[in-house]
N, C-alpha and C positions, 0 to 999 in steps of 0.2 A: 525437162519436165515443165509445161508450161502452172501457171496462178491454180486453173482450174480442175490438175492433178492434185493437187492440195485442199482446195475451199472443203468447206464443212456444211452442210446444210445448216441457214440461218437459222432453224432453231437448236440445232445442238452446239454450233457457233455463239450462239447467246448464254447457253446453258454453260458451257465451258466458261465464257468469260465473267459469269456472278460466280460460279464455283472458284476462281482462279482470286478474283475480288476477295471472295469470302477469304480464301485462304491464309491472301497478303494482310489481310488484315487484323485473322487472327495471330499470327505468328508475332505482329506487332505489337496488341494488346493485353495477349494473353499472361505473357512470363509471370506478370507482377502478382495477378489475383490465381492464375492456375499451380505457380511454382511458389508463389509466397514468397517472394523475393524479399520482401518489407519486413517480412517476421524473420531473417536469415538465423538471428540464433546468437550465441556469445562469442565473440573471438577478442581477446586481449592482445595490446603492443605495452611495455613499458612507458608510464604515466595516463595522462586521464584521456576520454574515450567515450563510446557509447556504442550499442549494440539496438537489437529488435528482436525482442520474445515475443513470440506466439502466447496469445490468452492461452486462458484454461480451458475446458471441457465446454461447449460449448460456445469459445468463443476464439477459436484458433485464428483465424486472420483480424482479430482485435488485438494487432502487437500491443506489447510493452514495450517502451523506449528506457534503457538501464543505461546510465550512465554511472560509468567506474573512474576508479585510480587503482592502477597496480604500482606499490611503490617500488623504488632500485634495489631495496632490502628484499624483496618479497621472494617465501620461498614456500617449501609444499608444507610448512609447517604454520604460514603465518595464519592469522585469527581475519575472518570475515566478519563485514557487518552490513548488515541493510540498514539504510537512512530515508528514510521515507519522508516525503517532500509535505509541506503545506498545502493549502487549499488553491496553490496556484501551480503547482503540479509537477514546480521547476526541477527536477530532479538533478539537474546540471549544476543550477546556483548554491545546491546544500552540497552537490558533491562537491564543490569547491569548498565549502567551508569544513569540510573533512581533510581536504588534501596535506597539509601540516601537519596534524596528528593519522597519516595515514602513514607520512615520512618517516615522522618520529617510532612509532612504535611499527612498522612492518604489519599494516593493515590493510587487505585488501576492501576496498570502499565499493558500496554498489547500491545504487539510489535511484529505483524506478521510479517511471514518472506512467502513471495511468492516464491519456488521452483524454481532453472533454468529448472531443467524435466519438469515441467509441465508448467511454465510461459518463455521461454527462448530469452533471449537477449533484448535489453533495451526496445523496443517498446510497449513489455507484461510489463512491470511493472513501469517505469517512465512515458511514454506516456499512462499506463493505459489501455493498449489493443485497442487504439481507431486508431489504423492501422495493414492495413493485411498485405498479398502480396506484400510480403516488396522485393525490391533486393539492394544488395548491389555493391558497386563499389570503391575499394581498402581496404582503413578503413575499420575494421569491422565493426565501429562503426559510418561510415558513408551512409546514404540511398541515391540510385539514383533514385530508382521510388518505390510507394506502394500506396493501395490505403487506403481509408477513410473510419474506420465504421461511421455510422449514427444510430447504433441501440444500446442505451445504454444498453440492455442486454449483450452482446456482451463485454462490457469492467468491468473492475474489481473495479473500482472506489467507486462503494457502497458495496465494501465487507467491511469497515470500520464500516459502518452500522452493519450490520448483527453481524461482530463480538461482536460488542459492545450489542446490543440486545440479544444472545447469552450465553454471561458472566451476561449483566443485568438480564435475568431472570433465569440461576443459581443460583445468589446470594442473588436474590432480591433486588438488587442495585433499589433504591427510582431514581437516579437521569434519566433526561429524555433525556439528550445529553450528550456529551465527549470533551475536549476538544485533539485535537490531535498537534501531533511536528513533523516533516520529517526535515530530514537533507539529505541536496544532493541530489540524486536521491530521497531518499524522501519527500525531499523540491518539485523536481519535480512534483511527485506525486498528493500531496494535493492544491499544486497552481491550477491542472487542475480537480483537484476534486473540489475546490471552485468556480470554471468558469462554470464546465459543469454538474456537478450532483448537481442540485439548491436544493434538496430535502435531503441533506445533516441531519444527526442528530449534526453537530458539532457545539457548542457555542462560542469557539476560537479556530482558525488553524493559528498555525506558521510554517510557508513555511521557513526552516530554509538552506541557502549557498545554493541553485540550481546551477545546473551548467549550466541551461539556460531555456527559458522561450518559452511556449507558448503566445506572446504578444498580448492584445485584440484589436487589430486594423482588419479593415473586408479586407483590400489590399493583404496578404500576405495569400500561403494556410496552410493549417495545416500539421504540428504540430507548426511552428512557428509563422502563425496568427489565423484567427480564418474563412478563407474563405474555402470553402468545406466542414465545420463542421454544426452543428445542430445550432449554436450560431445563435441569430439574436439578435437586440436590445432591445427587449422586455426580452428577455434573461439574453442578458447584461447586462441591468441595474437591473434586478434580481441578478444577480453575484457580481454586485457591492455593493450590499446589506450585502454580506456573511461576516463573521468576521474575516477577514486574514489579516495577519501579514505578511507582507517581514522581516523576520528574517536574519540580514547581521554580519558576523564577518568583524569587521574592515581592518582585516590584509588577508582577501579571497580576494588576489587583483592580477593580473598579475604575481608579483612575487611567490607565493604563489603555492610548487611544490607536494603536497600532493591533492592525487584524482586525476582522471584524469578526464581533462578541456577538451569537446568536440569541435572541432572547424570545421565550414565550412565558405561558404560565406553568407547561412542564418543566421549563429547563431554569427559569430564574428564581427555584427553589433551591437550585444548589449552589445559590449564590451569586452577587454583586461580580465577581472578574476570578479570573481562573483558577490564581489560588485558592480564593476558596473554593469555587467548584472542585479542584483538589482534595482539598481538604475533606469537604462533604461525600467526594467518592468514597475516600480510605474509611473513612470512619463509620459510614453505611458500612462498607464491606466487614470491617471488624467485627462491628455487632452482628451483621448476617452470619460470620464463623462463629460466635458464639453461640449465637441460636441453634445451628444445626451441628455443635460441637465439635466442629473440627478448627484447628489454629492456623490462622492467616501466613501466611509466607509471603504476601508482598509486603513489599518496604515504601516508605513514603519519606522525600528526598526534596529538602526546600534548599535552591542555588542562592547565596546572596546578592543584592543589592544587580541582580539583574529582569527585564520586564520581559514582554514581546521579543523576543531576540533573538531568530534561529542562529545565528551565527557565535553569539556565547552562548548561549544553551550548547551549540554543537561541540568546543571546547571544556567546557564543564563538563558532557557526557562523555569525553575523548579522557579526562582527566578522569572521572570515578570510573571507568570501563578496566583504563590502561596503564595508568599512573600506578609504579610499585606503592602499595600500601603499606 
């Protein structure tokens, strides 16, 4: 058979060879955004690790990066926690400062870290995503207008949830809640995950140094009160029901020059350095249950003689969590 039993007329010869281009190229490309390679999901080995979670609703190829310790002790009865990272997102560096009390007491550790790419700038991850259309004006880290979601889909607050149901029926984890820790930005976090996502799987949240507060009074809007939000009193006094902890280092006080302290004229009402803003959270809140008569169930919890500290804070929460009382 000679060349010209074969040839293809030159434009279906062309047409074949972009088709053929096109093909090799998506076969190469494609896996990672078409199969989601990058969000694979939770798989544990004995000791520490990391995974990629798929976002929530809306935002499925916006992984989560979890990074774990399963300890040598671990078994289908042991107690889970979420440790929710700081404003620098490290969920690796906090799950090391877990790893000792994860040994010690048979705790499986699990400390997402929410992406700047995909989650960026403090509103997606301290405030939980529950503002958009954000502008700013000087500070970066200062907002002049944004407005207010209302649609819990919408915000990131029950991916705690998910992650934890996730890992529980990987492992077969018996237990039915978690107890979760944030420090700082993710002290922020879980304060407004205990106010607004009532449906919560968590059994104890220590809301550990915030560096300031969504306050539950209805006068002020949100993020710093709780007026243009979904919150009503019915609400409320559900929230007040959830099990959270104002977690305070004694020494998070004005002087105290590690992190960086947000200040405008909404938030430097609740004080000079964290513990007081602590302090002015719980005691807003208290009188807010008085008012609409229902009795407060969070506890407010000052550490000694420590500041800024994720790493004693993380031991001290490891201790009032797990430690025989």
């Amino acid at each position: 058979m000679s060349n010209s039993d074969i040839d293809l007329p030159d434009s279906t010869g062309r047409r074949m060879l972009r088709l053929a281009i096109i093909l090799v190229f998506s076969l190469l490309v494609t896996p990672v955004s078409a199969q989601n390679h990058d969000c694979a999901g939770p798989h544990f080995a004995t000791g520490s690790g990391h995974y990629a979670l798929e976002g929530g609703p809306g935002r499925r190829d916006k992984c989560i990066e979890v990074y774990y310790h399963l300890p040598q002790g671990f078994s289908k009865d042991s107690p889970v926690i979420l440790v929710v990272p700081g404003a620098g997102r490290n969920g690796g560096d906090y799950r090391d400062a877990w790893i000792d009390a994860s040994e010690k007491y048979n705790v499986l550790v699990l400390s997402p870290s929410f992406p700047e790419e995909h989650y960026p700038r403090f509103w997606n991850y301290n405030l939980g995503g529950m503002i958009f259309d954000v502008e700013i004006s000087g500070d970066p880290r200062r907002i002049s207008d944004y407005s207010i979601s209302t649609n819990p889909e919408e915000w990131i607050l029950g991916d705690l949830d998910r992650i934890f149901n996730s890992a529980k029926k990987r492992l077969g984890v018996n237990a039915s809640s978690y107890d979760a820790f944030g420090h700082s930005a993710g002290g922020q976090f879980l304060h407004r995950m205990a106010i607004f996502h009532l449906e919560h799987q968590a059994q104890r949240i220590l809301a550990a140094n915030s560096g300031w507060y969504t306050v539950p009074v209805f006068d002020d809007r949100f993020p710093y009160g709780l007026d243009g939000s979904i919150a009503t009193r019915e609400t409320l006094a559900q929230a007040f029901r959830a099990p959270l902890v104002v977690f305070l280092g004694e020494r998070d006080d004005g002087d105290e020059t590690r992190g960086h302290l947000a200040s405008s004229p909404e938030i430097d009402i609740q004080g000079d350095g964290r513990i007081e803003r602590g302090r002015y959270f719980y005691d807003r809140a208290a009188k807010t249950a008085a008012e609409i008569g229902v009795e407060l169930g969070w506890e407010k919890v000052v550490v000694p003689n420590i500041g800024h500290d994720y790493r004693r804070m993380s031991q001290a929460a490891a201790k009032y969590l797990y430690a025989a009382k």
